[in-house]
N, C-alpha and C positions, 0 to 999 in steps of 0.2 A: 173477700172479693173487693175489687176497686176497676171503676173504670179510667185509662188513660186519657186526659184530655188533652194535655201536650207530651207529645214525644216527639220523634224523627222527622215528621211532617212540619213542627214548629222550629225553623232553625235562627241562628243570631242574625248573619248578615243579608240572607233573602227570606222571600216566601216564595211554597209552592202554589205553580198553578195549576195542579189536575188530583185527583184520586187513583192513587197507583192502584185500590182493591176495595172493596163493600162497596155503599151505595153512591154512585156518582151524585153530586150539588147538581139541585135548580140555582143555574149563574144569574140566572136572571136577580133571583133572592138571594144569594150570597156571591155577588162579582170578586174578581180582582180586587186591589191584592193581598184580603184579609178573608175571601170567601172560603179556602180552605179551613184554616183554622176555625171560624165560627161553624161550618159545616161542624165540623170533629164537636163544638160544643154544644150545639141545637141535637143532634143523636145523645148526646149525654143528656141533657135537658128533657127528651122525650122518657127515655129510661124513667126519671124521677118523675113527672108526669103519669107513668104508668105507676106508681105507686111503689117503686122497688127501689128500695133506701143504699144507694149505693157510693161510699166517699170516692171522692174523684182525685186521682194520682197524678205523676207524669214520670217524665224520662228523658234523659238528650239524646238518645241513640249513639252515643259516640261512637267511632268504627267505622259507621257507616254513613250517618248523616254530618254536615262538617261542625259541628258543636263541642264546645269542649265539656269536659265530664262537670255535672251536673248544671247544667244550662237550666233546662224543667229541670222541676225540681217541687217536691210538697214536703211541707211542715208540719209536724206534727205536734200539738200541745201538750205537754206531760208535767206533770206533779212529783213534787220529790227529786231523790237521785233517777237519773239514768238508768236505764236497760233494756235490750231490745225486744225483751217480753212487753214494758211497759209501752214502747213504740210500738210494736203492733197493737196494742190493745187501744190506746190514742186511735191510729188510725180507722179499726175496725167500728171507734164510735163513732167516727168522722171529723174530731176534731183536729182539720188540719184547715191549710188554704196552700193553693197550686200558683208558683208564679215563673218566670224570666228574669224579674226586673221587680217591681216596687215588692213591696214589705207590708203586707195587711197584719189587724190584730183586732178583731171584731169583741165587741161584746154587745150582748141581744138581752135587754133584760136583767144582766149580768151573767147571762150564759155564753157557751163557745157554740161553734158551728154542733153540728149533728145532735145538737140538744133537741126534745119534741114537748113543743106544748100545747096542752092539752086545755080543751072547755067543754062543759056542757053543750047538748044540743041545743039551738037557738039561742046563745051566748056569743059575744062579738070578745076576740080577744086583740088587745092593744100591745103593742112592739114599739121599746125607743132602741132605735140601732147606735149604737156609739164604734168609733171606730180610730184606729192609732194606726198612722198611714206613713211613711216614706217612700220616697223618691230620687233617683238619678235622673232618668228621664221626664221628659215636658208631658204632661198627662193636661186634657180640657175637662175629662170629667168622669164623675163614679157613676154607675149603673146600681141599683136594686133591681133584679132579675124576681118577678115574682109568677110562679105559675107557667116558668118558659118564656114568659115577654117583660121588657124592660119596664117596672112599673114607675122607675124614677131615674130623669140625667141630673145631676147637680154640677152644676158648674165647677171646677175645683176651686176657685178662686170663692165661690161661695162655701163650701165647703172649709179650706184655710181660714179664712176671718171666723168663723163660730165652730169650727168643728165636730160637727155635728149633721146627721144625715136627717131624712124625713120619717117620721114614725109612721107604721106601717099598721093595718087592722086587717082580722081574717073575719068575718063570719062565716066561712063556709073552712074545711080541709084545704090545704096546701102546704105549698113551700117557698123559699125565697134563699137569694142569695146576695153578694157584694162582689160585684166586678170594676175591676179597674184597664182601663187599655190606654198604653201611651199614644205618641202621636209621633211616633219614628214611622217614616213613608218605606221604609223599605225590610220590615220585620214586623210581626206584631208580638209586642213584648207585654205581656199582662201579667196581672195579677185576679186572682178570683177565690173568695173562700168556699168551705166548704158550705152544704146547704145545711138550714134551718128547716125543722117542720112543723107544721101547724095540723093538729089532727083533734075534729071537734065533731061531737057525737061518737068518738069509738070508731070513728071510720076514718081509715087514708084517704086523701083525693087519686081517682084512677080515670086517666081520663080516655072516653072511648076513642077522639083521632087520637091520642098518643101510643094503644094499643094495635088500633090500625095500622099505623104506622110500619107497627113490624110484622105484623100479619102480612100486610101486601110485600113486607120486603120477604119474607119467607119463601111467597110464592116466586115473586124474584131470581132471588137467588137458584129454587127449584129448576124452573125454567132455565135457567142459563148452563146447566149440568150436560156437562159433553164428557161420558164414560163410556166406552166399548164394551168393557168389561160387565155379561147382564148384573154378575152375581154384584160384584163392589157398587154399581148402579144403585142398585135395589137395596144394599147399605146405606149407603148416603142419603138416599129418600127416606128412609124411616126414619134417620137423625130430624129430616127437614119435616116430616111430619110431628115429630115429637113436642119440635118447636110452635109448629101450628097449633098443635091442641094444645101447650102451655098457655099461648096466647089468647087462644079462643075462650079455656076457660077463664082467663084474668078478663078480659071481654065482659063475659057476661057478670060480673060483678065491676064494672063502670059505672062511677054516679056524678060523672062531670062531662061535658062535651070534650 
């Protein structure tokens, strides 16, 4: 399983501004003209949040969106010769990073993306993020995504002179990532690797808004079901209920806001 975070919605020479299906963007929190795209990655974001370890893909839709074939696009790390056994199995650890445009190559520790480290209960653990970066595009600066929000901007100009990002500490369960976005006004062309996790005492971080989250979109969606049809009706609500109770019970095992 992978989630898409760029596909058809992220194209070269525009961006969209609307949600052709699922949940429409508060514009207010993600405007013009990068609010779609972050929309697509803040749902991605919540996912991990809810504790569900999922590496994040893409795609250029070519066909139909006007991109040429692989625009998105994710990398996957692999050991040895080639094969596309061993590339799925790279990706299914998560070690990849999804981009457009620059080039990432993380090392955490001296681990890759989708590595989980672990501590003791009541134990702080310490992360130097090292990172091997290019560029075509004019980029102002790298993000550390930590827990869904940005825990670090570095300027890229500080980041060039020493190379090096800010080291990061969990005391509690989480996760974090490395995002890069240029500064083209009329595309948003990034880079972002996959996530990192931090899981201490035995437990993932599950957060209850990130649960909620889908819960209320559940009901959402529910409500918006215009079927004639009683019998197909009455299908399709037990799918959305099915989802409800997954939810409900990841819910009740939440031990983060």
């Amino acid at each position: 399983d992978s989630i898409q975070v760029a596909g058809g919605n992220i194209r070269r020479e525009e961006t969209i501004k609307h949600e052709s299906d699922g949940r429409p963007r508060d514009r207010l929190r993600y405007p013009d003209p990068w609010g779609n795209a972050r929309w697509g990655q803040h749902i991605y974001y919540q996912l991990l949040e809810a504790g569900l370890r999922v590496p994040p893909t893409a795609g250029s839709g070519s066909g139909e969106a006007p991109n040429p074939i692989g625009y998105n696009r994710v990398y996957v790390r692999l050991d040895g010769e080639f094969s596309g056994e061993k590339w799925w199995e790279g990706l299914r650890a998560g070690r990849v990073f999804v981009t457009n445009g620059p080039l990432l190559k993380p090392s955490v520790n001296g681990q890759l993306p989708g590595h989980v480290f672990r501590g003791d209960e009541g134990s702080t653990i310490e992360l130097e993020i090292g990172l091997t970066f290019s560029t075509r595009d004019p980029i102002s600066y790298l993000e550390i995504v930590k827990n869904g929000q940005v825990e670090h901007s570095i300027p890229f100009a500080q980041y060039a002179k020493g190379g090096r990002l800010p080291d990061l500490k969990f005391d509690a369960s989480g996760w974090f990532l490395v995002r890069a976005v240029t500064d083209l006004p009329n595309t948003y062309r990034f880079a972002m690797t996959g996530p990192y996790y931090v899981e201490i005492g035995g437990k993932p971080r599950i957060s209850r808004a990130a649960v909620q989250f889908f819960i209320d979109w559940v009901y959402q969606r529910a409500a918006a079901i215009e079927i004639a049809d009683p019998q197909q009706k009455r299908e399709v609500l037990d799918w959305h209920r099915r989802a409800r109770d997954f939810w409900r019970e990841l819910l009740s095992r939440a031990n983060a806001d």
